[in-house]
Phi, psi and omega in degrees: 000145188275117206309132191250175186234133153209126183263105169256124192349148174265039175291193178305163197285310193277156177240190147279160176308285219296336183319305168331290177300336177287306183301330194279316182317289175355282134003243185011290178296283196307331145327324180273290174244043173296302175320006179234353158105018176280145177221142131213156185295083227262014175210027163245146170088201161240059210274001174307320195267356182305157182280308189291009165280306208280008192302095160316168165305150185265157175207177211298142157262330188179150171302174164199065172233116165272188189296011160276000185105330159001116181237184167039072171321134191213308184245172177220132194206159173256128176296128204239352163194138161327091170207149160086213163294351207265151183221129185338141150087338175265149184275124194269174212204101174248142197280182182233309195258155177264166181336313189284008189027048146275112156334149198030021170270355182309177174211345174257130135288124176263184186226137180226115157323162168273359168239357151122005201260118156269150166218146168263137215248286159226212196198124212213081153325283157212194208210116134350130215262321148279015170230083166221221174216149196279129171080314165151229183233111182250154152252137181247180223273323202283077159268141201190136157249107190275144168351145173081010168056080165215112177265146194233129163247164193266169162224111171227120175305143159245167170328186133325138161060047208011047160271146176338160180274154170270021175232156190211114354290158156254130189096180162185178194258125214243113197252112167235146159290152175325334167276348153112006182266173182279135173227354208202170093263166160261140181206128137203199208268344183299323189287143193170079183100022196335128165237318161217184193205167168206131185243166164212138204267124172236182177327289184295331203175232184219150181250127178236149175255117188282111173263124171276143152218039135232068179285080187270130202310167180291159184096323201247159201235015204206124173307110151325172163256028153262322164114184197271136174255082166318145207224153158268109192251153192221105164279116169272115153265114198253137168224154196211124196309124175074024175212157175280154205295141171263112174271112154327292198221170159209146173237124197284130170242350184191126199247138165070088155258110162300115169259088186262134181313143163218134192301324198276341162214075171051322184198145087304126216209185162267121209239268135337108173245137191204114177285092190315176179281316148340329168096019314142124161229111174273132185226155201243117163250137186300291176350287166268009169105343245218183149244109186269206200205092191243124191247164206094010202307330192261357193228325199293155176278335198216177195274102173291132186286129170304124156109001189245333184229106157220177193276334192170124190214144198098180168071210160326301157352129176190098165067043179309140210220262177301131180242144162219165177249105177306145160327328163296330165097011178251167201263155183236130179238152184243094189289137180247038202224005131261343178088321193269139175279122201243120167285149146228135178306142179293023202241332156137349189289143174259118201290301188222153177242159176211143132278086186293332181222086214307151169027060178238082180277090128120035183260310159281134185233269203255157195197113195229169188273178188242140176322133156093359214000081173231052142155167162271116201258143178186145191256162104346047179334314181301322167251339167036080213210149128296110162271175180205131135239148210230157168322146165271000000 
């Protein structure tokens, strides 16, 4: 049975019977569903009501490795209508690692059904000398399908030997049609390492928000030993029927993200973004540990500085990696340095823990809710697998 945490008032010591009685019902319950490998926080919050309570075990929909060989799956996204290649309900998927499983070399996004049927979606070789991107092509967790079938990947390329790239900025957001061919990249000095994204449909078009994790001083091609004091950027996307999306504008919204070279995924950052009912961009920095907080995500001008505002850090928390927003409106972090997924309340409580993947130190990354939100969809490093945990 798994250890369960449950946090109670430091008040007084003596209680009343019914008190008594209330705490043991408590007990009780979290007891029951510790045995499913479940934890909650049986007083902080609401935690009765957490999304990661009806969750069942989770089990594979599917590989996602294509015939090129393509390992170690990092972003993720659900296809929302049937155009092109792309098909309702199936999940898209971009790899990181190339056969030889060196870090930023992947090149493919796949396609996974909901019975488990792969496709390969495109194959991002290279890129056309007018579309192109500083250091080459890695594809990373910052995946998205914008209104319009329009698919968007991050790129942060790696080195020699799978070392960081020598250029500055590095990378870019890789712009595909529904058919999976390349029509566009984004490029200028705000993108500098994309590693994950989140979009939201605004009035014009779209906002994506981009976490970077090498904004390395100007001049220079090479990480400090203190690391990238790394940034958040909120890209305005102009779209328009029967032409491809246009990035308008970009904005730095958050500044000093600690970043560091790391050997098992190349770099650590700030990784996972997830845009709260709040207005709010909850952002999971690895490094520290932590859930920051940047608010106003959609309207501020200027850079909240990292380290002034967070939701909650520590506790449950190990390496977060993927961020998503439950239906429920609370947040789901992805550890990657346990396999388990920790919810928190937007008020900073940490509600619930699940072990999706026992003892799986660097098996989670990228993690999105599953159509109609009736489950949690997430890959599986470890296995270089689609999971599904579904309603019970």
């Amino acid at each position: 049975m798994s250890k369960v945490q449950m946090v109670m008032s430091q008040g007084a010591t003596r209680r009343s019977k019914g008190d008594r009685i209330a705490i043991a019902a408590i007990v009780l319950g979290m007891t029951v569903l510790a045995w499913s490998g479940l934890a909650i926080a049986g007083t902080q919050g609401n935690a009765k009501n957490a999304f990661l309570t009806s969750l069942g075990a989770p089990r594979i929909v599917g590989s996602t490795v294509p015939a090129n060989g393509d390992v170690n799956p990092y972003g993720i996204a659900v296809v929302p209508s049937t155009v092109g290649l792309l098909k309702q309900g199936d999940t898209l998927i971009s790899n990181f690692n190339d056969k030889a499983n060196v870090q930023g070399t992947g090149t493919t996004i796949v396609e996974v059904s909901p019975s488990g049927k792969l496709t390969t979606f495109a194959t991002i070789k290279s890129l056309p000398t007018t579309t192109p991107c500083p250091g080459g092509v890695g594809l990373t967790t910052a995946l998205s399908i914008l209104p319009g079938d329009w698919v968007v990947v991050g790129s942060l390329p790696s080195g020699a030997g799978g070392a960081l790239p020598l250029v500055n900025p590095a990378g870019c957001l890789i712009v595909l049609s529904p058919q999976g061919a390349v029509v566009e990249t984004w490029t200028n000095a705000n993108i500098n390492g994309p590693w994950d994204m989140a979009e939201v449909t605004t009035k014009s078009g779209v906002d994506l928000f981009v976490a970077n994790v090498l904004s390395r001083p100007k001049g220079t091609s090479v990480t400090p030993p203190s690391g990238d004091a790394s940034t958040i950027v909120r890209m305005n996307i102009s779209l328009s029927a029967g032409a491809a999306p246009r990035m308008i504008s970009s904005t730095v919204i958050g500044s000093g993200f600690l970043s560091k070279p790391n050997k098992a995924a190349l770099v650590q950052g700030a990784t996972g973004v997830a845009l709260g009912h709040n207005g709010t961009l909850y952002v999971a920095e690895t490094v520290q540990n932590r859930i920051a907080e940047i608010s106003n995500a959609l309207t501020r001008t200027t850079a909240e500085p990292d380290g002034s505002k967070t939701l909650t850090s520590g506790g449950w928390l190990n390496g977060p990696l993927g961020l998503t927003l439950a239906p429920n409106g609370d947040v789901i972090a992805m550890n990657g340095s346990n396999g388990n997924a920790v919810e928190i309340s937007p008020s900073g409580h940490q509600l619930a823990k699940v072990a999706l993947v026992p003892n799986g130190s660097g098996d989670l990354f990228g993690v999105t809710i599953a159509s109609g939100g009736h489950g949690l969809l997430f890959v599986n490093d470890g296995t270089n697998a689609l999971d599904l945990s579904q309603h019970r």
